[in-house]
C-alpha positions in Angstrom: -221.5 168.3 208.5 -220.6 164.6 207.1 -218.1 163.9 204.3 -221.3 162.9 202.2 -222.8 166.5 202.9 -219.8 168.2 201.6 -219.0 166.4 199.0 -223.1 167.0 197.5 -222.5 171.0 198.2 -219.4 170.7 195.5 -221.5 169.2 193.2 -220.8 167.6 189.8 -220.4 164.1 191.4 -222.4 160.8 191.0 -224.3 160.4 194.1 -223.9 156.4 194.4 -220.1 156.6 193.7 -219.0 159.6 196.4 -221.3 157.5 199.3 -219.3 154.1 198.2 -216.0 156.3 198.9 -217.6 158.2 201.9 -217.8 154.5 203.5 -214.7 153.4 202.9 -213.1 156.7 203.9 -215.4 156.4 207.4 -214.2 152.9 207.6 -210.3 154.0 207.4 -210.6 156.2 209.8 -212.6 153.9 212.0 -209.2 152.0 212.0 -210.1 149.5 209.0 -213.2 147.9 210.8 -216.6 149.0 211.8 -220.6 148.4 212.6 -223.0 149.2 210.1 -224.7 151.6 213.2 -221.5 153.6 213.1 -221.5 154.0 209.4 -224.8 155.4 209.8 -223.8 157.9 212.3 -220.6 158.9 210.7 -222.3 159.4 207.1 -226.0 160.4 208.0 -227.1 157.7 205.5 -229.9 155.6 205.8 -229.3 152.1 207.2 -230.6 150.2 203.7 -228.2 152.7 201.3 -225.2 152.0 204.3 -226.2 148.0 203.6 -226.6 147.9 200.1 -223.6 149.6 199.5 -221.8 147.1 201.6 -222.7 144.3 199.8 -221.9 145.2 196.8 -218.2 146.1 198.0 -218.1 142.8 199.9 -219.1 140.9 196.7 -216.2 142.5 195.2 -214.1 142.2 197.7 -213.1 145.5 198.4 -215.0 145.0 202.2 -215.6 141.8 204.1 -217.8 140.6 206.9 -216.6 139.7 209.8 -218.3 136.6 212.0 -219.1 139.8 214.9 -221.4 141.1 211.6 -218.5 143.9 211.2 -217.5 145.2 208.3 -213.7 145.4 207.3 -211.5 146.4 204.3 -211.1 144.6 201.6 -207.7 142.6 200.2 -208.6 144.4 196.9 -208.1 147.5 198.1 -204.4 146.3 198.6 -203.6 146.6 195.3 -205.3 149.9 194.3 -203.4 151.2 197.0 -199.5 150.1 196.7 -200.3 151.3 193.0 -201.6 154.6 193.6 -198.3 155.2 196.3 -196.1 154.1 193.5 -197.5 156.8 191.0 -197.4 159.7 193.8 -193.9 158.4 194.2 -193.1 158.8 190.6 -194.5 162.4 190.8 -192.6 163.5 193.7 -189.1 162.1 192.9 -188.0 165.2 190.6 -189.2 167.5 193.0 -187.0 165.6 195.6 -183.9 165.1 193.6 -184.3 168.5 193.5 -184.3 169.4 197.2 -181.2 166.7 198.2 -179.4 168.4 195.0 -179.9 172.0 196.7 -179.5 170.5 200.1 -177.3 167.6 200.0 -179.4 165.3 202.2 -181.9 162.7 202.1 -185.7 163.7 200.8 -188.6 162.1 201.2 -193.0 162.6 200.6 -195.0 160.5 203.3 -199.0 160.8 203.8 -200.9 160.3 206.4 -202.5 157.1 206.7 -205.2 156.7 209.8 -202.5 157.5 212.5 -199.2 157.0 210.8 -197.3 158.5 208.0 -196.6 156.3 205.2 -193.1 157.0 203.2 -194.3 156.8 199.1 -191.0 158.6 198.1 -187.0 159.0 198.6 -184.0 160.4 196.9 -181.0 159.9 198.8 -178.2 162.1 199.8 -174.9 161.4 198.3 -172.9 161.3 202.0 -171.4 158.2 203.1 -173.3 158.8 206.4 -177.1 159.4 205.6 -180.3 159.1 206.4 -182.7 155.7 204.6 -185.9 155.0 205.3 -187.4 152.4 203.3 -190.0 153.3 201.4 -193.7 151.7 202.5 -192.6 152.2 206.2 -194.6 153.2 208.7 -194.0 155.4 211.8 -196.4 157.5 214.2 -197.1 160.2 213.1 -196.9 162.5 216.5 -192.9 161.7 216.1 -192.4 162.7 212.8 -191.9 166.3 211.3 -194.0 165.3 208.3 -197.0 163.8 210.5 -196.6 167.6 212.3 -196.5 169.1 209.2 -199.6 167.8 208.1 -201.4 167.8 211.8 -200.9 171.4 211.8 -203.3 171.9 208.6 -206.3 170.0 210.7 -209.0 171.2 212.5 -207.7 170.9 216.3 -210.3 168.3 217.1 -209.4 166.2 214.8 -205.8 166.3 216.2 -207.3 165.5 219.6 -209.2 162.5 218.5 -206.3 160.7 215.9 -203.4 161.2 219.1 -206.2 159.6 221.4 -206.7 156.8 219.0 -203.1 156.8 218.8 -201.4 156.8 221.7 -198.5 159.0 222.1 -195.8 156.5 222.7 -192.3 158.0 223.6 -190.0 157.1 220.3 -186.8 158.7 222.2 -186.6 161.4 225.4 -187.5 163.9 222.9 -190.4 162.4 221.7 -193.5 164.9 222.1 -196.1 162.6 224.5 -199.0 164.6 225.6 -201.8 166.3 223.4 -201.0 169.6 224.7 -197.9 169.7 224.4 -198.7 168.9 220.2 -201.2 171.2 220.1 -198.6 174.0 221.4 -195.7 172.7 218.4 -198.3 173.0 215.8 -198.9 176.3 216.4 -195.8 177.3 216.6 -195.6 175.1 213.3 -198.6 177.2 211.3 -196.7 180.5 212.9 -193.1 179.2 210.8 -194.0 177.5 207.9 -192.2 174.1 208.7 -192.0 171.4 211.2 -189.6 170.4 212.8 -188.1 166.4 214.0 -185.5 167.3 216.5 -184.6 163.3 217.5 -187.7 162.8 218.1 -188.3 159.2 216.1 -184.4 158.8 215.9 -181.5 160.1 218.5 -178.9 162.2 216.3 -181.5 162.8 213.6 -183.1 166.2 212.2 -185.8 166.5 209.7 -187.6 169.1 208.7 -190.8 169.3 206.8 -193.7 171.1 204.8 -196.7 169.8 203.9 -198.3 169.6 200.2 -200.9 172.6 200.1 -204.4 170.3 199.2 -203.2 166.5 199.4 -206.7 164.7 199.4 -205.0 162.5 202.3 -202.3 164.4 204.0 -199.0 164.4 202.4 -195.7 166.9 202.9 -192.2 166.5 202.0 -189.2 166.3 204.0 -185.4 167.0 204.2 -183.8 164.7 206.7 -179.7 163.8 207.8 -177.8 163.6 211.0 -177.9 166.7 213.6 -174.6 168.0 213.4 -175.3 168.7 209.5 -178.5 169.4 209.6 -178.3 172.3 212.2 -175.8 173.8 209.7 -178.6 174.3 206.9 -180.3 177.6 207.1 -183.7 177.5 207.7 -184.2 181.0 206.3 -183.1 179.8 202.5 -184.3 175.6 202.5 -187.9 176.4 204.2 -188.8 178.5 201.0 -187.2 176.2 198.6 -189.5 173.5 199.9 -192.6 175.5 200.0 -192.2 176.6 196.4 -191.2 172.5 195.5 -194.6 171.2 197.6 -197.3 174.1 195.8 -195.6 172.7 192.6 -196.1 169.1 193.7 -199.7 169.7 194.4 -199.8 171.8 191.5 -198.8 168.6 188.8 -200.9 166.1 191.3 -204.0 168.3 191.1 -203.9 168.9 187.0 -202.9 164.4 186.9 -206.7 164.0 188.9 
């Protein structure tokens, strides 16, 4: 079934409108560029709806044309989307001052964006020694407890195909690097309720993560600080504490849509 198709079994949506975001959505995941014979096989539109949608985001420059007749995101869409990260942020940070209060270490929200996770939010531990990552930045996903965190909500497939877009590239010797070897973390990941970063994107870092129950594009929030304090936090009391902060996150983000 296509994203069009599920989208017109919810009903209640303007036809025109949920194809135009269909397309773009098909185009993302495509990697930012794509033929107008791949649109038609990823949506199940017809060719002249695929094409006359097209033009009418090229003309207002929220899709381009490339010289190879491709079709490519638009610079407009810049915009919408560093402003749309910057209100998620907004939303997030009490719920992740509250986590680095209860936990003393950093906290951050990241989503999913084509293959990597995106950072949209951070509140900082207080220790001298502490964990930064800027927010905007982008890392693989496969190396990061929140790109696990959300992988383990997707179908399996899906996990397949995004890690073979990917790559698997080794961020440290810890690094997960094969699709089976993901595929057995994430279930272990839907068995506990959190992922877990074990230096896997940085030697001498820990991180551990949930993801936001019903993010529209894959989010989760994560606790993160050097090993030797972070193997010190128990799991058994911080796991809840961010399961209860993320279904209240996705709580105040559903009621703000």
């Amino acid at each position: 079934m296509t994203t069009g198709q599920r989208r017109a079994n919810q009903g209640g949506g303007v036809q025109s409108v949920e194809r135009t975001f269909d397309l773009l959505e098909l185009m993302a995941d495509a990697g930012g560029e794509v033929a107008l014979s791949d649109l038609a096989e990823s949506s199940g539109l017809p060719l002249p709806t695929i094409h006359r949608i097209m033009r009418t985001l090229v003309s207002a420059g929220y899709a381009r044309q490339q010289p190879s007749r491709r079709y490519a995101l638009g610079p407009r869409l810049i915009r919408l989307g560093e402003t749309a990260s910057r209100a998620l942020g907004a939303w997030a940070r009490p719920y992740l001052a509250e986590l680095t209060e209860a936990t003393g270490e950093t906290s951050n929200m990241a989503v999913l964006d084509g293959e990597q996770i995106v950072y949209v939010a951070q509140v900082p531990s207080q220790h001298s020694m502490r964990m930064f990552t800027e927010v905007g930045r982008r890392v693989d996903a496969h190396a990061t407890a929140v790109g696990k965190a959300v992988m383990a909500g997707m179908p399996a497939e899906a996990v397949t195909q995004m890690l073979t877009r990917a790559g698997m590239r080794p961020q440290t010797e810890r690094t997960i690097t094969t699709v089976e070897d993901m595929h057995a973390e994430l279930d272990r990941i839907r068995k506990d309720g959190y992922a877990l970063d074990d230096g896997e994107q940085e030697v001498g870092v820990r991180c551990y993560a949930v993801a936001v129950p019903g993010a529209p594009a894959g989010a989760g929030i994560s606790i993160s600080g050097p090993e030797g304090r972070m193997t010190r936090i128990s799991t058994d009391e911080v796991i809840p504490l961010m399961q209860r902060l993320a279904r209240e996150l996705s709580n105040e983000l559903s009621v703000s849509a």
